[in-house]
Structures are given as C-alpha cells and as structure tokens.
DRENFI-858491 format. One record per atom (N, C-alpha, C, O): x, y, z; residue in three letters. Coordinates in steps of 0.05 Angstrom, whole numbers, plus 5000, padded with zeros to 4 digits. Example, Ala and Ser with C-alpha at 12.3 -4.5 7.8 and 13.67 -1.06 7.14 Angstrom:
526448865156ala/524649105156ala/526449345156ala/528549345169ala/525749555142ser/527349795143ser/525850015157ser/526850235161ser/
//
This chain:
900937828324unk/903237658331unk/905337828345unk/906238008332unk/906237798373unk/907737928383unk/910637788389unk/910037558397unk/913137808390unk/915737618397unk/914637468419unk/914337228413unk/914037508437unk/913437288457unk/911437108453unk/910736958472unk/910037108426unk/909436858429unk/910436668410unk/909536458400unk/912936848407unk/913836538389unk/916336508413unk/917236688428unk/917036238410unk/917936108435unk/921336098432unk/922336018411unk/922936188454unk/926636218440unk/927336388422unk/925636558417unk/928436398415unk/930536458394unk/931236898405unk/930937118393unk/932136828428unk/932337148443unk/934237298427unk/933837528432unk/936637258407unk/938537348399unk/937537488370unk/938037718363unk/935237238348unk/934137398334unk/931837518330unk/930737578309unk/930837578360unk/928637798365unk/930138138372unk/930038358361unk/931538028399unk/933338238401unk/934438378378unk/933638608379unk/936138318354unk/937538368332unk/934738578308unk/934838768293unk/932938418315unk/930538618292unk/929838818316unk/930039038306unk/929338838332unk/928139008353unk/930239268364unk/929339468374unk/933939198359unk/935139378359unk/934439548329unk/933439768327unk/935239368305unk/935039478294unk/932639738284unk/932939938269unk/930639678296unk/928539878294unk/928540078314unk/927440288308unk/929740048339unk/929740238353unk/932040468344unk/931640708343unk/934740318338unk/937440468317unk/936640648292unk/938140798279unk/933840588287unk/933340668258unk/933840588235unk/933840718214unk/934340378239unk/936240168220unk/933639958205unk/933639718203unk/932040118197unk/929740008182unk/930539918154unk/931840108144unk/930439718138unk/931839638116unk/928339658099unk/926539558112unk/927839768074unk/926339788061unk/925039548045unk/922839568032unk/926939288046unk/925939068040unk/927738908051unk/930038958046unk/927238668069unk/928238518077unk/926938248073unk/924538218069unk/928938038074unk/928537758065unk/929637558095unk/931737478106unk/926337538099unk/927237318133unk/926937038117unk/924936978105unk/929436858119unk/929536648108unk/930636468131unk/932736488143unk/928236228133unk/929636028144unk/928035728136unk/926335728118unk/928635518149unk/927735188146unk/923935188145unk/922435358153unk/923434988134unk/920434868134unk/920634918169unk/922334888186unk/918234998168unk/918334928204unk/918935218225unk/918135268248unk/920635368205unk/921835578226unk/920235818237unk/917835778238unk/921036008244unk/920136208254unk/919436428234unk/917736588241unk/920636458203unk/920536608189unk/918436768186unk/918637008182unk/916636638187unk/913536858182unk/912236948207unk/910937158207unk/912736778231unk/911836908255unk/914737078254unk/914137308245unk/916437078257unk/918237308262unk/917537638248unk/917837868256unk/916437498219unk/915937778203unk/912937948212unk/912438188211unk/911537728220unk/909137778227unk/909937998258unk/909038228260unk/911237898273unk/911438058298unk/913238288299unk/912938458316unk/915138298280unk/916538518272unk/915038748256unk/915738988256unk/912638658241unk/911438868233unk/909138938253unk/908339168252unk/908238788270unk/907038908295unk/908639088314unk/907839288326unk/910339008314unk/912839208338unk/913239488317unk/913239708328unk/913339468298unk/914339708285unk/912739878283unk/913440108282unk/909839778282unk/907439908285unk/905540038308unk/903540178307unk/906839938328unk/905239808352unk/905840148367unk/908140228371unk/903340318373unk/904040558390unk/905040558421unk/905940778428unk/905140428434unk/906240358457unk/908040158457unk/907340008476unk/910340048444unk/912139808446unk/914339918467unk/915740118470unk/913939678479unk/916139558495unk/919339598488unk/919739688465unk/921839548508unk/923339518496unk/923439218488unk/925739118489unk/922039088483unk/921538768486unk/920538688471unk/921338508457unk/917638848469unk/916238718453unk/914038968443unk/914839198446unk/912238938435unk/909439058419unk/907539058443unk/907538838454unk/906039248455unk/903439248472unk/902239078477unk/901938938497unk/901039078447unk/898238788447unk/896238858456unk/894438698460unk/895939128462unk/893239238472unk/892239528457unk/890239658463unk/894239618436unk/893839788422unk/891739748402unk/891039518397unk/890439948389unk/888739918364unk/891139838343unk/890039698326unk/892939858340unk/894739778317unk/895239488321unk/895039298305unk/896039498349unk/896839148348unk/894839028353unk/895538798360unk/892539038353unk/889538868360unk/888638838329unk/886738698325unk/889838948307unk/888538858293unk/890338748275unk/889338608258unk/893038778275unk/895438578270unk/894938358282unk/894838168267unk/894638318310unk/893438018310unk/891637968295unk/891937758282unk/889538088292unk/886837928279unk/887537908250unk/885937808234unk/889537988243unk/890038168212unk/888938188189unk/888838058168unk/887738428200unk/885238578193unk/886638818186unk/885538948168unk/889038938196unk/891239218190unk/890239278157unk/890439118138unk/889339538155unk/889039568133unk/892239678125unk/892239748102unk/894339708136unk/896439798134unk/898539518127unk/900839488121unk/896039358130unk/898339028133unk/897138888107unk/894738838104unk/899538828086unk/897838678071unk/899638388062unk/901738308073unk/898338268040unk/899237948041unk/899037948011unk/897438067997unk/901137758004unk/902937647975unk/902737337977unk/904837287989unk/901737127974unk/902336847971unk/901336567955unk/899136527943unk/903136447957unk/902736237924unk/899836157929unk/898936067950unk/898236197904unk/895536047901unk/894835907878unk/896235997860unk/893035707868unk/892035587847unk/889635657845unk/888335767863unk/888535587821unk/885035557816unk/883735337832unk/884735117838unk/880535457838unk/879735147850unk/877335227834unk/877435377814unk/874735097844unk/872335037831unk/870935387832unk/869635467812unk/871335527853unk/870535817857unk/871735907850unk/870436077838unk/875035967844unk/876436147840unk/878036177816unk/880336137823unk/878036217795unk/879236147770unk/879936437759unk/879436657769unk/881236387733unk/881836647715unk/883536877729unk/884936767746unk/883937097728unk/884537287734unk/884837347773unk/886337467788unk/882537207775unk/881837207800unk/882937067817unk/882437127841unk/885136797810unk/886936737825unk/889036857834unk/891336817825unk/888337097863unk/890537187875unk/890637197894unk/888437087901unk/892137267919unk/892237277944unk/888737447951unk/886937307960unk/888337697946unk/887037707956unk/883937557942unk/881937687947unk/883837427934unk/881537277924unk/881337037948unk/879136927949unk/883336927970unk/883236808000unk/884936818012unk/886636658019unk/883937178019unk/883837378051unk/883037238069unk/884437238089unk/880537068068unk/878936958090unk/879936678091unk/878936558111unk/881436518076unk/882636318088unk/884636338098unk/885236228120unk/886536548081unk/889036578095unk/889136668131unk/890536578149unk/886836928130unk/887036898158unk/886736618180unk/888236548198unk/884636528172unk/884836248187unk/885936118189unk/886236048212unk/887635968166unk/889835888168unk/892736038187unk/894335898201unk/892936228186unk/895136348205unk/893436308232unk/894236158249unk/891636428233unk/890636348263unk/891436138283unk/891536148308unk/892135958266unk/892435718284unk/894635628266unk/894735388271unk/896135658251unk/898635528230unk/901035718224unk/901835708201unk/902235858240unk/904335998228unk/907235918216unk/908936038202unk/907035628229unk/909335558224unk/908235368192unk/910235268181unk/906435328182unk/906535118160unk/908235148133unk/910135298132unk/907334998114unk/909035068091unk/906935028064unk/904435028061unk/908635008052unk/906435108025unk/904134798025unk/901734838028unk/904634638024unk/903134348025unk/900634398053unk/898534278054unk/901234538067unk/898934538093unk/897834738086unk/895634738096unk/898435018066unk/896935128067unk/894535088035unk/892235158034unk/896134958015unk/894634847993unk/892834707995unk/891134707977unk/892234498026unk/890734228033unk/888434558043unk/886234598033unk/889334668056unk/886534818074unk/885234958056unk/882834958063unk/885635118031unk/884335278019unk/883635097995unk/881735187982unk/884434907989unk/883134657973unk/884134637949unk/882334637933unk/886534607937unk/887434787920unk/887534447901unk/887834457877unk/887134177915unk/885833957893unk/888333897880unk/888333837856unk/890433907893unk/893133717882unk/894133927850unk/895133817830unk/893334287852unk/894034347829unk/896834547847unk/897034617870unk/898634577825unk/900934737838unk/901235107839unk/901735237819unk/901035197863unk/900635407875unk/902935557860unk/904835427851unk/902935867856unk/904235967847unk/904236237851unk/901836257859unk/905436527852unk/904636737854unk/905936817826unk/908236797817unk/902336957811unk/902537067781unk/903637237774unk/904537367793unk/904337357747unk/904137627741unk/901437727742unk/901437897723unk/898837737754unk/896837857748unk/897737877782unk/897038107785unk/898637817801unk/899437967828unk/902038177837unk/902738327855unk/902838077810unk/905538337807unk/903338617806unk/903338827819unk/902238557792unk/900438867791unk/899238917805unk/899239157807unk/897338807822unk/896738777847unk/899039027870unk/898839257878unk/900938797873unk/902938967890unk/903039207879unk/902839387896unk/903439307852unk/904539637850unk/902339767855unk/902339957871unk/899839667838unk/897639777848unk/897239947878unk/897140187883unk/897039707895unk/896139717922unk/898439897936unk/897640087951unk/900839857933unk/903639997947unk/903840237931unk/906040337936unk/902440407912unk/902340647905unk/901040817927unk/901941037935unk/898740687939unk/897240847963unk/899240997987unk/901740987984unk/898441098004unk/899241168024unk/898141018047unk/895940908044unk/899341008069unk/898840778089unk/895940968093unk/895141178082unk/894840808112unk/891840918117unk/891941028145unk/890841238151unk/893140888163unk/892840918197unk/895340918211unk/895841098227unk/896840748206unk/900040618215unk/902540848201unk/902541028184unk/904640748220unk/907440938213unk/908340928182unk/908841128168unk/908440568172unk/908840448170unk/906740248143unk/905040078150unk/907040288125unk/905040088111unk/906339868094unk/907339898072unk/906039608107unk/907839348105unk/906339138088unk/904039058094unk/908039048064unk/906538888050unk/909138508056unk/911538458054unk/907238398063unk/909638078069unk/909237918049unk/907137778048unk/910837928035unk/910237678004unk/911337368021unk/913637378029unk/910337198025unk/910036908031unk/911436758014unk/909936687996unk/913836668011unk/914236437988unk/915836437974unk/916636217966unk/917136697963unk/916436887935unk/918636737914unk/919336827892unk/919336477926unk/921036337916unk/918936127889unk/919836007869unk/916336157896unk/914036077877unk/913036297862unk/910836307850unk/914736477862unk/913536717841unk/914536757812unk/916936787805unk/912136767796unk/913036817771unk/914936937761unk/915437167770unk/917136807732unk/919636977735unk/918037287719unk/919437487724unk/915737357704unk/914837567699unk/913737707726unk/914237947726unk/912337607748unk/912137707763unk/914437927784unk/914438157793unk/916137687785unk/919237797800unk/920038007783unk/920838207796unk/920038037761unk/921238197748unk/919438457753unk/920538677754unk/917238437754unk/915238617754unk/915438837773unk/915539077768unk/915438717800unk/916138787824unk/919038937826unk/919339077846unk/921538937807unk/923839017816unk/923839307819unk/925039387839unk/922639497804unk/922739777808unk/921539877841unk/922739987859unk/918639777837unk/917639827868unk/919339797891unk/919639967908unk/920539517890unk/922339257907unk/924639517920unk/924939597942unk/925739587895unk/928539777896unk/928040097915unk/929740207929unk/925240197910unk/924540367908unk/921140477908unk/919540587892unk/921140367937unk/919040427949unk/917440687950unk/918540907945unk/915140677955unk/914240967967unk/914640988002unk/914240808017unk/915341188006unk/916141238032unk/914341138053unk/911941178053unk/915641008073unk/914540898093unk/913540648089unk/912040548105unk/914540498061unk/913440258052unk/916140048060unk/918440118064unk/915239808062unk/916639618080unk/916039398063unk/913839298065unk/917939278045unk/916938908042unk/918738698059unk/921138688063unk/916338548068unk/918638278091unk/918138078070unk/915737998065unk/920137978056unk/918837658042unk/920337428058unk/922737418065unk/918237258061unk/919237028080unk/919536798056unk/917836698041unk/921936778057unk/922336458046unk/923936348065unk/925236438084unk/923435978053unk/924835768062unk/927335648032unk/928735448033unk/927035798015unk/928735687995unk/930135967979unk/929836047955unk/931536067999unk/932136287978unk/934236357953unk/934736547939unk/935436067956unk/937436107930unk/936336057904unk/937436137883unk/933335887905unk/931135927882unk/930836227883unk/930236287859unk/930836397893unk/930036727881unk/931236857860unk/933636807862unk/930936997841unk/932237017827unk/934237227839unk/933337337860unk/936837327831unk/938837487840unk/937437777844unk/936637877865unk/937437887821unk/936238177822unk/933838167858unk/934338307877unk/932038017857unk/931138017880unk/933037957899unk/933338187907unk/934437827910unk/936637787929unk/938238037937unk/939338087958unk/938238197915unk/940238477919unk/938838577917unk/939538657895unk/936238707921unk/935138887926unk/934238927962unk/933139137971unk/934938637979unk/933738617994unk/936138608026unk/938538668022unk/935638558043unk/936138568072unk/936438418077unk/934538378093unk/938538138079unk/937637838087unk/937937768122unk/940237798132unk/936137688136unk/935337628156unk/935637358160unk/934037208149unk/937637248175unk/936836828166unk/936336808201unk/937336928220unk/933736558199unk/932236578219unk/933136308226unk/932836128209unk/934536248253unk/934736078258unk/932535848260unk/930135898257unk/933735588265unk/932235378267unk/931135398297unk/932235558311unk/929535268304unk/928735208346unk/930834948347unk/931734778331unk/931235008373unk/933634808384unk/931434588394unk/929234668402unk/931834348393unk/930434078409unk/930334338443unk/928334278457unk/931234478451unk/931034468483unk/928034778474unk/925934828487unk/928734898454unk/925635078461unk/924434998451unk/922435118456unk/923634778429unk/921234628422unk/920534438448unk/918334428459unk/922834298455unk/921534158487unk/919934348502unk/917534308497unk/920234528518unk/919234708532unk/916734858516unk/914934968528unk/917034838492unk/914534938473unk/911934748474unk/909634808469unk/912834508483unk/910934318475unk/910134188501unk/908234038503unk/912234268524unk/911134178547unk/908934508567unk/907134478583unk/909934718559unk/907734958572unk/905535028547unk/903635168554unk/905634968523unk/903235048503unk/901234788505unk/899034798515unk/902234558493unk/900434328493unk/900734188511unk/899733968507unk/902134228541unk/902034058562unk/902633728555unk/901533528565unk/904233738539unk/906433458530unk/908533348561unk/909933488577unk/908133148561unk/908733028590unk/912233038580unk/912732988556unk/914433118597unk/917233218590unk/918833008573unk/920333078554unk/918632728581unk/920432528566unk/918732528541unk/920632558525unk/917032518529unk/915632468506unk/915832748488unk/915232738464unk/916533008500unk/916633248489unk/919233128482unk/919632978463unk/920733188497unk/924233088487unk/924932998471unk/926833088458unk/923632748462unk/923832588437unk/923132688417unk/924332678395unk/920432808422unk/919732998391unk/920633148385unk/920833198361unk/921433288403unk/923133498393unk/926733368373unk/928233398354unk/926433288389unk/929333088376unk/929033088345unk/930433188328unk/926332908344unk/925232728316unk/925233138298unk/926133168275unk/924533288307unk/922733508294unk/924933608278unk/924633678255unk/927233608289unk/929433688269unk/930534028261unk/931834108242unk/929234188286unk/929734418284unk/925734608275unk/925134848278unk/924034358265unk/921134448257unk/918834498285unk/918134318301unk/918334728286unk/916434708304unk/913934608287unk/912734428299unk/913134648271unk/911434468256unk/911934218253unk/909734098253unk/913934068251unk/913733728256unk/913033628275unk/911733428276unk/914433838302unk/914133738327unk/910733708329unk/909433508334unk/909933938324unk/906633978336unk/904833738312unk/902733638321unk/905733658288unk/903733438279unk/905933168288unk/905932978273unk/907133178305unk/908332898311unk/907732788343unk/908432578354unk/905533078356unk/905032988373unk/902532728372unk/903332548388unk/900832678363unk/899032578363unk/899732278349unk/898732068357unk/901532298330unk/903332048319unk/903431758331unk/902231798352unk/903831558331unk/904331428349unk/907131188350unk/907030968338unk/909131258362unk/911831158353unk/912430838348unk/913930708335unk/910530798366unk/910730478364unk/910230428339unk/911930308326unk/907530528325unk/906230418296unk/908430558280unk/909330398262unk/909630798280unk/911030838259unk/914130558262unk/914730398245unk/915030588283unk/917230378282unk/916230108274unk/917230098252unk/914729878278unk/913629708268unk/912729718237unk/913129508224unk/911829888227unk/911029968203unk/914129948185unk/914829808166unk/915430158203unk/917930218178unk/920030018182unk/921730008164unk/920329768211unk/922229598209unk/920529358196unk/921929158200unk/918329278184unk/917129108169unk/917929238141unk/918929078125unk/917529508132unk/918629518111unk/920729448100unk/921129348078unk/923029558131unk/925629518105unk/926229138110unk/928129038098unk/924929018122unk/925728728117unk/924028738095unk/925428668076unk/922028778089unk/920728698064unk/922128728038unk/922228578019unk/923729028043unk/925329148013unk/927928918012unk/928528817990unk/929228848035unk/930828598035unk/930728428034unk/932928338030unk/928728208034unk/928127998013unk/926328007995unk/925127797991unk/925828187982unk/923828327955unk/921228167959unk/920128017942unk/920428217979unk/917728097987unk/914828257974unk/913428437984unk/914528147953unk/912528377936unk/910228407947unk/909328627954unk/908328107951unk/906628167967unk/906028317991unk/903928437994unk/907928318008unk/907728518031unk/908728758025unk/908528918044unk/909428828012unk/910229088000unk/908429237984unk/908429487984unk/906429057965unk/903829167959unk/901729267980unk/900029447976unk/902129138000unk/900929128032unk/901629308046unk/900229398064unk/904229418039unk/905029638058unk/904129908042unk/902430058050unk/905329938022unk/904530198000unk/901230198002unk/900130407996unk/899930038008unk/897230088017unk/896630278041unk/894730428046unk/898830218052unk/897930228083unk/899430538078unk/898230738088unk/901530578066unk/902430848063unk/900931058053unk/899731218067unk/900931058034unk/897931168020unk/895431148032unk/893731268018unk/894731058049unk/892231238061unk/892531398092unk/890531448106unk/895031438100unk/896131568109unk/895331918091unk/895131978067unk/895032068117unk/895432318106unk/897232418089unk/898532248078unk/897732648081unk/899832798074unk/901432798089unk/903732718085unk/900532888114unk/902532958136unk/904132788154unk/906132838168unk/902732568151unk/904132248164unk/904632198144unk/906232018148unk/904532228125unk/906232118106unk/909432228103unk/911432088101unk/909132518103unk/911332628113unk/913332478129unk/915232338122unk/911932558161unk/913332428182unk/913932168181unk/916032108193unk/912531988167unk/913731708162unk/917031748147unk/919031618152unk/916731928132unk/918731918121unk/921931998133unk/924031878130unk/921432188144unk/922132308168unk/923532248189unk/925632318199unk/920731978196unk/922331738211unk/924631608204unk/926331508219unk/924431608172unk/925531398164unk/928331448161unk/930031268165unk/928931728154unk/931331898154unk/932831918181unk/935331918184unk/930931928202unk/933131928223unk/933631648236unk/935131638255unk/932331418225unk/932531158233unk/935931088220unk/937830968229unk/935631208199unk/938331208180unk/941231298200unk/943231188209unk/939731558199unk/942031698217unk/943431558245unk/945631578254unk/940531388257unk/942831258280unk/942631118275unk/942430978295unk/942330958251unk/943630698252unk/946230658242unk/947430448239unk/947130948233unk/949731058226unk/951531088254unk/953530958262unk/949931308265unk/952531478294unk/951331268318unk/953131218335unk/948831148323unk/948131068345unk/950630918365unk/951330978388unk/951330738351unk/953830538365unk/955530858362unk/954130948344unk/956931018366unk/959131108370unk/958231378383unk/959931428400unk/956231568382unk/955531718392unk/953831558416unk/952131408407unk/953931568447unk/951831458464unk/949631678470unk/947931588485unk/949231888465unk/947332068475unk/945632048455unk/943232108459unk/946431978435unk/944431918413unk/942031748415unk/939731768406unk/943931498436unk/941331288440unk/939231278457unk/937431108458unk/939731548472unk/937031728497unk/935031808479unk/932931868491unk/934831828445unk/932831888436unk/931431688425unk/929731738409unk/931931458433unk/931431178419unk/928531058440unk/927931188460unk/927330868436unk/926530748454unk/927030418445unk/927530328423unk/926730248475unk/928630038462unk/928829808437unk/930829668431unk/926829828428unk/925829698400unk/927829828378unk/929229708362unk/927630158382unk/929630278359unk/931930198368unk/932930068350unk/933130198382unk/936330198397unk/936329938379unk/937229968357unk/935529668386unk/935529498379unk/935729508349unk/938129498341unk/934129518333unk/933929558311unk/936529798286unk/937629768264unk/936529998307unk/938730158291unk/941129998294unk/942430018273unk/942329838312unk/944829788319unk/945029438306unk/947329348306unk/943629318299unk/942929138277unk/942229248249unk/943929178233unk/941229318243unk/941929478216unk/944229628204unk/944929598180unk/945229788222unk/948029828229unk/949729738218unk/950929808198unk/949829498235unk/953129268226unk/951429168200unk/953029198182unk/949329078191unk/948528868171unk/948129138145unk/946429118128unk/949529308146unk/948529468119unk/952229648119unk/953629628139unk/952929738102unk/955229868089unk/954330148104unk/951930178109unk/956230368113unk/955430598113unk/954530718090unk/952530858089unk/956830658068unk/955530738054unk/953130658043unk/951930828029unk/952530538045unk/949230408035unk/947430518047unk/945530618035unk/947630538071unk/946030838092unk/946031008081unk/944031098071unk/947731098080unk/947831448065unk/945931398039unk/944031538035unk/946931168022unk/944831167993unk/942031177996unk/940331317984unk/941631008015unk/938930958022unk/937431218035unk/935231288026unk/938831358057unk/939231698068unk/937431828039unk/935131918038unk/939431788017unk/939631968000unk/936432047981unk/935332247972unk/935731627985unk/932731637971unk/930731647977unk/928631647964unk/931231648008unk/928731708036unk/928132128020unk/926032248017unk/930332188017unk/929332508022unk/929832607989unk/930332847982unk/929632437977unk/928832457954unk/926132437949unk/924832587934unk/925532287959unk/921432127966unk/920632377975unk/919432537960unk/921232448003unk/920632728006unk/920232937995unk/918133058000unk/922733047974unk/922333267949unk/920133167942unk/918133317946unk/919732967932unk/916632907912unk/914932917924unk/913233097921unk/914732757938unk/911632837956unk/911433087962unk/909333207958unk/913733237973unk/912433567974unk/910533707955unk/908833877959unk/912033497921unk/911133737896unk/908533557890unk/907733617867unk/906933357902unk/905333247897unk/904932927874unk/903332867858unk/907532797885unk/907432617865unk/906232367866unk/905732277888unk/905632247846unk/903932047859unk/904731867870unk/906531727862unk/903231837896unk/903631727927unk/904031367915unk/906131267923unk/902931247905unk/903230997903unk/905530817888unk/906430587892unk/906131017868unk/908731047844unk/911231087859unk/913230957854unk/911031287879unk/913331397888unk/913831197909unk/916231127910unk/912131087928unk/913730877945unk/913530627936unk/914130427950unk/912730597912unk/913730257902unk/916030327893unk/917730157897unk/917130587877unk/919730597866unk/921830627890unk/924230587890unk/920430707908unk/922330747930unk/922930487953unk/924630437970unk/920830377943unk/922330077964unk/923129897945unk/924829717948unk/921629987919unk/925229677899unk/927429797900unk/929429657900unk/927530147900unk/931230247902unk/931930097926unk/933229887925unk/930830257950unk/931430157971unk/933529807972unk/935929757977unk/931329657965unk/931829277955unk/934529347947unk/936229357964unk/935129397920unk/936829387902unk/939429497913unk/941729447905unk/938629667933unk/942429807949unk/942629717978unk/944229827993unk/940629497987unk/940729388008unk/942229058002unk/943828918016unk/941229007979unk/943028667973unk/945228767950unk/947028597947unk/945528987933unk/948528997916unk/951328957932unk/952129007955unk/952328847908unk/955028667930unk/956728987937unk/958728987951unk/
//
C-alpha cells in the first residue's frame, strides 16, 4: 500500500511523511478516524514508506523487495493484531489473528476501507462477536521480543484495539510503553474513546481525516469509472465513507426512495399489514443494504430538515426526494425529525452489533408511528 493510492487527503500524508523524514518516529501511534476512513490504508502505507529502500519524497518505490512484499503482505517484518471469533475450524486457543493470515490478506486485498461487520461476514465468523483475547496479548510480547528479520523497522498494526480484551490491553502496556528498539505499533481505530486511558497515553494520536464528497467523487469517477453526476450524489449520500460510497454504487436510488417513502406512510397510519410486508422485504436485504437503507434514511431526515432553507442541498436530491423531503418537512415538528434522526441511528448501533434484524425494525417502525402522530 503506497499514499497514492489512497485518494486526497495531501495534508495528512504530507504530516506522517515529514514526520519520518524529521526523525520524528513516535514508537506507538494511534491513527484514528470514521467507519469508512483512511485509517488503516494510511497505516498500511506509512509502514511501507518507512520501510521502503528507495522512498520518494512523496511516496514509497513500489518496486523495492521491501515494498513488494508490503503490498502482498507477506513482510515478515510486518505483522497483524485483529478482532476474531470461533467458527467451525477455528476454536479454543487457536482463535487469533494469526490462525486467519490467509483471510485477512484477502480481505485487505480488495477491502481496506471496511469495518469490523465486512470483515466478520468474509472470514465467517456466523453472527458470533469478534474480539481480540488475552491469549493474543501473548502473542504480541512473544512475537515483538524478536528482532526485525530484513526491514529498518519491525511494525506490528493492531486493527480495532477498541475490541480488545480489558486483560489483554493490560497485558500489552509494558511492551506498548517500551518497546524493543526499532519496534513500531500503529493501532488503527474508529472508536477511540472506548480504549482504555493507560493505552491512550502511551500512544501518538494521529486523527485521520474523513474524504470530502469532492475526492470520493473523483475516486469513483477515475477507479470505477462512475459517470460524474451519479458519483456526486454518492458521494454526498457516503458521508465522509469511502466504503459507503463504493457499496452504494451498485444500489439503486429509486428502490431505496420508494421503499423508504412507503415506509414512513405506513409507520403513519400504523398500517400493520404492510409493515409486516416491508420488514420482510428489509430483512432479506443484505447486511450491507441494510446498512445503507438506513443511511438513506438518516439523510432523508436531514433534508427534510435544512432542504427548504439550505438550496444547495437540494442538488443532491433527485426530484421524487425534493418532493418528498419538503412535504414531510412542513407535515412533521423539527423536532420530531431529530427524534426520529435519533432512532434511525440507533437501529444502526444494533445492527452493527448484530441484532436481530426482524425485532429491531418492527420496534423501529412502531417508535417511528408513535413520534410521528404524538400531539
């Protein structure tokens, strides 16, 4: 993974790339940013640049033996920390990162931006909750007692570490503080005020910006050749996620708007039967449209809040939404938007942690009902 191929963000590439040339190597650092962000490709390419025998002032070679196998990552100098469960092969003791080396690579291959739910669905983990153990705390001291093998540099990236055991975390603080020389930890989280403190102060904090709507546009019109007005919009909808954007290409806006403006008339005259009809129709929806349904539904909120008063807002609309946000609008309380805001991304939290899909949107379209007709 080298900076250029992750797309924008020139100010916090520049900023890690001085700092390594300054000498200003921090012995553990914490790149934290949003579902969606750059966090792990950033750490991923910062430990190629640091490694990389011919780097750029720009970037990493990409043609070195060091960085050819940081892409493939295969670096025996490069190693990996991240939340896992038992499945039908993998149980006992043996649930650790390196027990799937060989999924994880694949999965990065083609997924750097995902989050813990995309990477639980690929390695099969059967709706159980991923975690990093104390049987990988030892792991790490173990493995980080060595001496690098080939590289300047021998870099371990804990993934998550906001899912790590509080015996684990604890485990790790001596190493964490007090490395062996030339040892480097990047932990990438998206939630780092879950960490516990002692980890927080031992570490470097790095906050990785979000992608702006204008380099996810341009991301999605030179990588996947997305025709420009239809990139625009997704990017809009994506919310700062280059991962939303890229599973919202294939989506299709019409069905989600039809879908979700039949809903909320349904939650407004407590239409049960069609509402049994729809939570059908939700539920066999993926994970990941399921997501984005939701998603939708959050920013349907949003302009049917600012739309009438912000006009640039309504360039992200197409005219069915315009219509629809600015009638919903006047016929609902702001505040009742915001409530309703509030239980769209509440639905969200749960479905992240795996809840059940059928439970959670029947409770969520009688709330819905109930703060759409309260006087």
């Amino acid at each position: 993974m080298r900076f250029a191929d992750i797309p924008g963000l020139s100010a916090a590439k520049e900023q890690l790339i001085h700092a390594i040339k300054s000498n200003h190597v921090a012995h553990a650092q914490l790149f934290y940013g949003q579902e969606g962000s750059a966090n792990l490709a950033l750490a991923l390419a910062y430990a190629t640049y640091i490694n990389c025998k011919n780097p750029t002032d720009s970037d990493s070679c990409g043609t070195c033996d060091s960085c050819t196998k940081m892409d493939k990552l295969v670096h025996p100098d490069l190693q990996f920390v991240f939340p896992v469960s038992s499945t039908k092969s993998v149980t006992g003791k043996n649930v650790v990162s390196s027990s799937y080396l060989k999924e994880w690579r694949a999965f990065l291959s083609t997924n750097k931006y995902g989050n813990l739910v995309d990477w639980s669905e690929h390695y099969g983990a059967e709706n159980k909750q991923a975690n990093i153990s104390k049987e990988e705390s030892r792991n790490i001291i173990k493995s980080l007692t060595l001496k690098s093998f080939e590289a300047e540099y021998k870099v371990m990236i804990i993934w998550l570490p906001e899912y790590m055991n509080v015996s684990a975390a604890n485990g790790i603080l001596k190493i964490l503080e007090e490395p062996a020389e030339k040892t480097l930890f990047l932990l990438v989280t998206c939630e780092y005020e879950r960490l516990l403190t002692t980890i927080l102060s031992r570490c470097q904090l790095f906050k990785v910006p979000a992608f702006s709507d204008e380099e996810i546009k341009n991301y999605l019109i030179e990588s996947k050749g997305i025709e420009a007005g239809k990139a625009k919009k997704i990017a809009a909808l994506a919310e700062g996620s280059l991962q939303a954007a890229v599973e919202n290409i294939d989506s299709t806006e019409d069905d989600a708007h039809v879908m979700f403006r039949d809903w909320m008339r349904q939650c407004w005259v407590k239409d049960f039967t069609s509402l049994n009809s729809t939570n059908d129709s939700f539920s066999k929806l993926s994970k990941t449209g399921q997501k984005l349904f939701l998603q939708y539904a959050l920013n349907m909120m949003r302009q049917a809040v600012v739309s009438e008063y912000l006009v640039d807002e309504k360039e992200k609309l197409n005219d069915s939404e315009k219509d629809f946000a600015v009638k919903f609008g006047k016929a609902l309380t702001t505040q009742k938007l915001e409530k309703i805001s509030e239980e769209f991304s509440k639905a969200h939290y749960h479905l992240e942690r795996n809840a059940n899909v059928k439970i959670l949107f029947l409770d969520l379209s009688l709330t819905v009902g109930r703060i759409m007709t309260a006087a």
